[in-house]
N, CA, C and O atoms as a DFTB+ gen file, in Angstrom:
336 C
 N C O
     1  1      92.889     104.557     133.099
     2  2      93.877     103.794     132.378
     3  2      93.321     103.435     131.007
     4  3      92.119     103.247     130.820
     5  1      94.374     103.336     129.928
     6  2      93.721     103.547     128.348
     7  2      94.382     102.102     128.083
     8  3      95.556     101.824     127.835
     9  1      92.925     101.030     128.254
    10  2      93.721     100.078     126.934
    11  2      93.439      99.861     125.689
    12  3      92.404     100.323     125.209
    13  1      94.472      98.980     124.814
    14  2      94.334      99.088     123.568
    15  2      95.427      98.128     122.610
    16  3      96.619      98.420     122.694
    17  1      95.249      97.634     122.219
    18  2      96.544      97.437     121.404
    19  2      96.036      96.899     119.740
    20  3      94.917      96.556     119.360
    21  1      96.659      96.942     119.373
    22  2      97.114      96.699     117.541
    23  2      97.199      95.006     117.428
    24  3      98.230      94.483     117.849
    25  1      96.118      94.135     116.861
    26  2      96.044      92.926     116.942
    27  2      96.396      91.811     115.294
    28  3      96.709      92.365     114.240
    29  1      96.337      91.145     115.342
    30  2      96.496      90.365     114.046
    31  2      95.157      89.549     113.704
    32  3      95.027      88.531     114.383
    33  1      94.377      89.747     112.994
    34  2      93.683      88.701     112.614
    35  2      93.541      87.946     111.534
    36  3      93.556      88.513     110.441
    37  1      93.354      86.345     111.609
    38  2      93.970      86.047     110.671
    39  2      92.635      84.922     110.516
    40  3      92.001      84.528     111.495
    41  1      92.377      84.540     109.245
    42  2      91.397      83.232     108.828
    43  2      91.450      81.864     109.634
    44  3      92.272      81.956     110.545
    45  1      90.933      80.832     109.591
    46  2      91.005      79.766     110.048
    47  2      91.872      78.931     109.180
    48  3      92.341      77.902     109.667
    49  1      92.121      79.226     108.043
    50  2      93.127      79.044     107.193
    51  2      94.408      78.914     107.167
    52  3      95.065      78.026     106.623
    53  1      94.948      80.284     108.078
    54  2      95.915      80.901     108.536
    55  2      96.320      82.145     107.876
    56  3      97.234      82.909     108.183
    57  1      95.453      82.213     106.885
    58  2      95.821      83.781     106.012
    59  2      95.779      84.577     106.908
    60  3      95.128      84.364     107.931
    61  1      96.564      85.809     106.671
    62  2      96.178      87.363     107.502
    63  2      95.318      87.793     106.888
    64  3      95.341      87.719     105.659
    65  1      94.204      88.427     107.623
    66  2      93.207      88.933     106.748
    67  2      93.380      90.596     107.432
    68  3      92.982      91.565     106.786
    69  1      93.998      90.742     108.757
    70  2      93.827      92.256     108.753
    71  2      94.336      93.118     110.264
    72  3      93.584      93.054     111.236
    73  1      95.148      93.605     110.320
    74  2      95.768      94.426     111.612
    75  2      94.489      95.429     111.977
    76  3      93.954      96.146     111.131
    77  1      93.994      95.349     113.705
    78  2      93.462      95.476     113.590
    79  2      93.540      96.523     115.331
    80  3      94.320      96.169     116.215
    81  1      92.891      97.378     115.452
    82  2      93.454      98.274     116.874
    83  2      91.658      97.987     117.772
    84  3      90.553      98.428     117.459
    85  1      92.036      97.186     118.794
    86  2      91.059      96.905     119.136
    87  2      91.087      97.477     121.108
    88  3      91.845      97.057     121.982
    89  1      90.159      98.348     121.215
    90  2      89.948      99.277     122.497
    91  2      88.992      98.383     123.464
    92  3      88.379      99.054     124.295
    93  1      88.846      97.485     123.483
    94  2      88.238      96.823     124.682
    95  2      88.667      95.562     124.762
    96  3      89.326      95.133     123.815
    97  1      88.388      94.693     125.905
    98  2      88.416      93.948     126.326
    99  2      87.255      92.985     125.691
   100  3      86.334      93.297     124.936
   101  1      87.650      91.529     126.323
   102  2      86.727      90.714     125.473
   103  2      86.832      89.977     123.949
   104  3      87.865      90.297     123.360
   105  1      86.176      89.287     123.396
   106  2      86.200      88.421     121.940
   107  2      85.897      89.842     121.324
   108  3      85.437      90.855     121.851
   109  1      86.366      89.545     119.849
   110  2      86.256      90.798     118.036
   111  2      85.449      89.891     117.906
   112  3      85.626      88.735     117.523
   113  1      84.091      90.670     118.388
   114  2      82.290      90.098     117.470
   115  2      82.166      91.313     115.757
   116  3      81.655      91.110     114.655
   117  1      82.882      92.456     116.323
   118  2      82.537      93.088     115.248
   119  2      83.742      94.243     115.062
   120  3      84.042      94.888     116.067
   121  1      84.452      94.523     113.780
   122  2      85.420      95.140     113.285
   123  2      85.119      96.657     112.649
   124  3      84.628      96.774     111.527
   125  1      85.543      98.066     113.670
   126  2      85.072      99.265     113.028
   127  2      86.617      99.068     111.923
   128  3      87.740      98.588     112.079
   129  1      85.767      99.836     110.653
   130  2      86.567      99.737     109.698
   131  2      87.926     100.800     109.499
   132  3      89.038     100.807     108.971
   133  1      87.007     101.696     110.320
   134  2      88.524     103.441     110.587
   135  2      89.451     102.399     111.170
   136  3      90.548     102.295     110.621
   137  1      89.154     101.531     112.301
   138  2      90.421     100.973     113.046
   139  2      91.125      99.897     112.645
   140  3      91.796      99.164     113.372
   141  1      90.940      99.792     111.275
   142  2      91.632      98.729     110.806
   143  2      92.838      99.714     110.439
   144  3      92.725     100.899     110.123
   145  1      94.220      98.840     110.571
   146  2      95.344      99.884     110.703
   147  2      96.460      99.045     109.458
   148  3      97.423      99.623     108.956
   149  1      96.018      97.447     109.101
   150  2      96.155      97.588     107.982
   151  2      95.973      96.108     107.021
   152  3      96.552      95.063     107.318
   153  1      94.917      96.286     105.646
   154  2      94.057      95.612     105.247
   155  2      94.822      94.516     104.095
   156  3      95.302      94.789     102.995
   157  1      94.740      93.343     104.722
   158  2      95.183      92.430     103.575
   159  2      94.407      91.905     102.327
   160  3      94.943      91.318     101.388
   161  1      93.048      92.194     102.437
   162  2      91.945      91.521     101.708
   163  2      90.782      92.190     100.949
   164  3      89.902      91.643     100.286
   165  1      91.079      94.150     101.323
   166  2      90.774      94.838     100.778
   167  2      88.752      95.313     101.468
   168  3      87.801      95.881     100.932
   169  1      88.924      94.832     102.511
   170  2      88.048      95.710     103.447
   171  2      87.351      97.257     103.407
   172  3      86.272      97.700     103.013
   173  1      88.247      97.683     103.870
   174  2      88.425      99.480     103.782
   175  2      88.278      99.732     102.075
   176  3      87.831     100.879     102.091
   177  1      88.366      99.420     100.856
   178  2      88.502      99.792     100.000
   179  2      87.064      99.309      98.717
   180  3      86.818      99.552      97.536
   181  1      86.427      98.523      99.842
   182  2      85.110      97.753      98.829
   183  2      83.877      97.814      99.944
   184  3      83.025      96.949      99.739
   185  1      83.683      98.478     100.822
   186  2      82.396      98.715     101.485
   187  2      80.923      98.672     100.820
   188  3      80.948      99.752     100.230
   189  1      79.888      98.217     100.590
   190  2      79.060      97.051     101.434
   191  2      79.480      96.106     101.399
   192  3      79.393      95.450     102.437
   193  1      80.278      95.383     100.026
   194  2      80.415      94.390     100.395
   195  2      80.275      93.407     101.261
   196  3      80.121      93.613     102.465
   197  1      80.319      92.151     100.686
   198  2      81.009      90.889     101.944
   199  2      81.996      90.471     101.488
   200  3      82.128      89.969     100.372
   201  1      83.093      90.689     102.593
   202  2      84.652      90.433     102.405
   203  2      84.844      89.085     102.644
   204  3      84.167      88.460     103.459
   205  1      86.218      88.337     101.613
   206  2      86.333      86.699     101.415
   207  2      87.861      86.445     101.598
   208  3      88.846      86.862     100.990
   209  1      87.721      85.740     102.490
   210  2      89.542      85.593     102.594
   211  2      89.907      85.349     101.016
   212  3      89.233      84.886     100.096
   213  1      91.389      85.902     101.082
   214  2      91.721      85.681      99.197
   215  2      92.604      83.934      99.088
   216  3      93.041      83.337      98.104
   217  1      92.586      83.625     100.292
   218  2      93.103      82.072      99.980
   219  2      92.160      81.294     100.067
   220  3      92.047      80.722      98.983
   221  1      91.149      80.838     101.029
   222  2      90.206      79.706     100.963
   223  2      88.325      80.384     100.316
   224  3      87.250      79.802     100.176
   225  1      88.611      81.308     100.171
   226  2      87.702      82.071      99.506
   227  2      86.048      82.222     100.753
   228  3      84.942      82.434     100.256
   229  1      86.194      82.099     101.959
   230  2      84.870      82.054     103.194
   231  2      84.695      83.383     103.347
   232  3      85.505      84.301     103.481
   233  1      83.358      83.345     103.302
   234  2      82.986      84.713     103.585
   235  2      83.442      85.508     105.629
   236  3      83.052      84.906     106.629
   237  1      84.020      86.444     105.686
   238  2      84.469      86.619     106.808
   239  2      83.776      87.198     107.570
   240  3      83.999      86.959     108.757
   241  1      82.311      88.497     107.135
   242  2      81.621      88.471     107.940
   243  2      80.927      89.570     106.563
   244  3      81.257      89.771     105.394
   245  1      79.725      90.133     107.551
   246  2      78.845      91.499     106.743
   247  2      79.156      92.853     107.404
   248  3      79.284      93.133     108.596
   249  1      79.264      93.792     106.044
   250  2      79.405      94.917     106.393
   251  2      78.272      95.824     106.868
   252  3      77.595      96.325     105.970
   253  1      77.970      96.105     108.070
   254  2      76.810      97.010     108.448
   255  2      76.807      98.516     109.100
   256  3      77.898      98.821     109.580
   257  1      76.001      99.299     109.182
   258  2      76.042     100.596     110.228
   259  2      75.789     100.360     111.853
   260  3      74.666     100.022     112.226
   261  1      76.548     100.493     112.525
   262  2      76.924      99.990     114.107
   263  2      77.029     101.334     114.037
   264  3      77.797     101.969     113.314
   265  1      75.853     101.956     115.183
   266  2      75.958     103.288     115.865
   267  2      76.718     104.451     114.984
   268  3      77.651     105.196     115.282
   269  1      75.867     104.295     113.659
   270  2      76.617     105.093     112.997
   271  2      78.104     104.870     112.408
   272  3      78.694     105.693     111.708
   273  1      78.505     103.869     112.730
   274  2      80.034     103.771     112.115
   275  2      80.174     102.508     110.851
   276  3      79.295     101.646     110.852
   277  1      80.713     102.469     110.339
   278  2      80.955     100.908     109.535
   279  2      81.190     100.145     110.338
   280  3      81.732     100.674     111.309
   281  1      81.002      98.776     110.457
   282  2      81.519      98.114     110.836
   283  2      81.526      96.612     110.237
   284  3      80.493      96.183     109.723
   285  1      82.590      95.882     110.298
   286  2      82.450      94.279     110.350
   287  2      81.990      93.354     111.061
   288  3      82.636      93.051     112.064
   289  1      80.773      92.650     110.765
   290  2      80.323      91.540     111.947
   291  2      80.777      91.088     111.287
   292  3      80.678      91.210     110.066
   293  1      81.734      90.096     112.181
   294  2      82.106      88.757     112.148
   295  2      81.757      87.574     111.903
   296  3      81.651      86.957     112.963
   297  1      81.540      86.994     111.076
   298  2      81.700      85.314     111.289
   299  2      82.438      84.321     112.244
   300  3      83.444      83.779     111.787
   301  1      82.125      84.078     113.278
   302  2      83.005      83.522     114.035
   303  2      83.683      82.299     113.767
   304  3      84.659      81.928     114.419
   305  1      83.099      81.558     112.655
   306  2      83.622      80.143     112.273
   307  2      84.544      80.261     111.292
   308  3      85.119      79.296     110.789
   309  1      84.784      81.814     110.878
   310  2      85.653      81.777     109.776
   311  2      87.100      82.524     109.781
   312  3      87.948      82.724     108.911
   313  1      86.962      82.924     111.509
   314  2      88.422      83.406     111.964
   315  2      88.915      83.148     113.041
   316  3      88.131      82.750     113.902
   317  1      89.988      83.239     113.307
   318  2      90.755      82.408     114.065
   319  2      89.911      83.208     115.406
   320  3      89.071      84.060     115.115
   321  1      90.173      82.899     116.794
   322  2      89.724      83.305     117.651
   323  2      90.358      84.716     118.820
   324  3      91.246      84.533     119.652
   325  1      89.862      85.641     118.662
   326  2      90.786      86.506     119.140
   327  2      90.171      87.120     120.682
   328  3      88.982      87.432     120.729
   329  1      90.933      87.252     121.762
   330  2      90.280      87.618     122.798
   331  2      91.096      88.420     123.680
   332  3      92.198      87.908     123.878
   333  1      90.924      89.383     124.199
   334  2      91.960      90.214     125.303
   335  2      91.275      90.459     126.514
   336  3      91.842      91.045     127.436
């Protein structure tokens, strides 16, 4: 059985910061950047960066290499809480 679904994540703020297709179960500790499906804050388009919500300006997490892929670690204090 394939799960999966297409999530919202959004700042502690309440900004959207980014649609997001997440394949497991469990808390978003860390965001692959291919599966972002679609970017409010400009993620996908400024890699190393560190991405900042564009309303309260918090840093949202660091961009690193996870098994070879991009990915986003998270800040956990700086987004809302997401869990499946």
């Amino acid at each position: 059985m394939s799960f999966g679904r297409v999530i919202d994540v959004d700042c502690q703020c309440g900004a959207p910061l980014f649609r997001y297709y997440k394949s497991s179960h469990g808390r978003l500790i860390k965001v692959f950047l291919e599966n972002i499906r679609k970017d409010f804050v400009g993620i996908t388009n400024t890699p190393p960066q560190a991405p900042v919500c564009t309303a309260c300006g918090k840093e949202i997490g660091v961009i690193q290499l996870v098994g070879g892929r991009l990915a986003l670690k998270l800040n956990q204090g700086t987004v809302k809480s997401v869990r499946l």
